[in-house]
N, C-alpha and C positions, 0 to 999 in steps of 0.2 A: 573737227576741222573748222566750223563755223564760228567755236572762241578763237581759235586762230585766228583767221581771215580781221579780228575785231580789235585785234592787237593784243590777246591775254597772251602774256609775257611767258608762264608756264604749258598753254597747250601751243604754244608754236615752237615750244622747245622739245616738247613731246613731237610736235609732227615730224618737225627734222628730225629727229632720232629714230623714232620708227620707221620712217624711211630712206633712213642712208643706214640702218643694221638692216634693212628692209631684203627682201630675195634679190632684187633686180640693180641692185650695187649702188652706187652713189650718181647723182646726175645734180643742175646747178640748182632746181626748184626745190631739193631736198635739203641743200646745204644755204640758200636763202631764208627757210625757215627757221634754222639754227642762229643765222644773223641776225635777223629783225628782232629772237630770244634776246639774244647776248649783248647789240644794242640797248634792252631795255635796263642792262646791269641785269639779270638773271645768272646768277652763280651758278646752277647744275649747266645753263646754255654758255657758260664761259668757259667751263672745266670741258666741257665736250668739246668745243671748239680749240683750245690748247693742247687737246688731247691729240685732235686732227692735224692739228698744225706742224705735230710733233714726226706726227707719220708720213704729213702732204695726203693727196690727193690728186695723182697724175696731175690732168691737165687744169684742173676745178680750183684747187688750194695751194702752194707750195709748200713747201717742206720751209718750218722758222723755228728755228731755235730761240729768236729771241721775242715771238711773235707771242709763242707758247707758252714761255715766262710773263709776260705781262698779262696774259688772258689770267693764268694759275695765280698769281699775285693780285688780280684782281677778283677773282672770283674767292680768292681765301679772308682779302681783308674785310669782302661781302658777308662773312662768316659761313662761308659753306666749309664743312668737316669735311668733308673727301677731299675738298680742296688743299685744305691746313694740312691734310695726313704725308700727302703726296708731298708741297712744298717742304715737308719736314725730312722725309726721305733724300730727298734733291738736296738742301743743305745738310744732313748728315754725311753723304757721299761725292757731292760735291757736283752733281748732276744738272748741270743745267746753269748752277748758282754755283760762286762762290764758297767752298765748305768751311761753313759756322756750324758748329756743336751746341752752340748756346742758343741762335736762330732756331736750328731744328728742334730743340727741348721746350723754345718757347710753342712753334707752332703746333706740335706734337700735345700741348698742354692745351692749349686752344682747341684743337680736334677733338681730345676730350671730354671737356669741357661742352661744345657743341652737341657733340653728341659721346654719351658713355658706354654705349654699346659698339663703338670703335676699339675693335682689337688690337690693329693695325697700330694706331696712336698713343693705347695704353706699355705696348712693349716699347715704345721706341727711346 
């Protein structure tokens, strides 16, 4: 908690996260943590945070579709592989995005590429 509190971009992505998977549900100090990540351009705190956005968050986050696209789209041109995997899914199917075959091949190559032990990205 004390890199946190000092602004290190990854343990305050980590604290939001373990505490909104956390027992005691989501509340706004949990999901402040995840901002001030994803603020910093932190791609796993971007990808979390679109992910959330995706579902809302009662009273805390709304529910954005196009909220959660920009997070994902930002967090994949950051080069984060989960991110690329998942945008390549969403243009294959057309989920979210517009469906491009050639989009999702590109970022599915990018995934990858990033990382090779992506299964997920090598089928696609």
């Amino acid at each position: 908690m004390t890199l946190a509190k000092r602004g290190v971009s990854w343990a305050q992505r980590e604290a939001g996260s373990l505490m909104i998977h956390g027992r005691k549900g989501y509340d706004k100090q949990k999901l402040e943590w995840l901002k001030k990540a994803a603020a910093q351009d932190y791609p796993p705190a971007l990808f979390e945070l679109s992910t959330l956005h995706l579902d809302g968050l009662k009273s805390l986050l709304r529910m954005s579709q196009e909220k959660a696209n920009e997070l994902l789209l930002k967090a994949a041109n950051l080069g984060y592989a989960l991110a690329n995997t998942k945008l390549a899914a969403n243009y294959l199917q057309g989920d979210g995005f517009e469906k491009n075959p050639d989009e999702a091949y590109f970022r599915a190559s990018v995934a990858f590429a990033l990382d090779s032990t992506d299964e997920q990205a090598a089928f696609m």
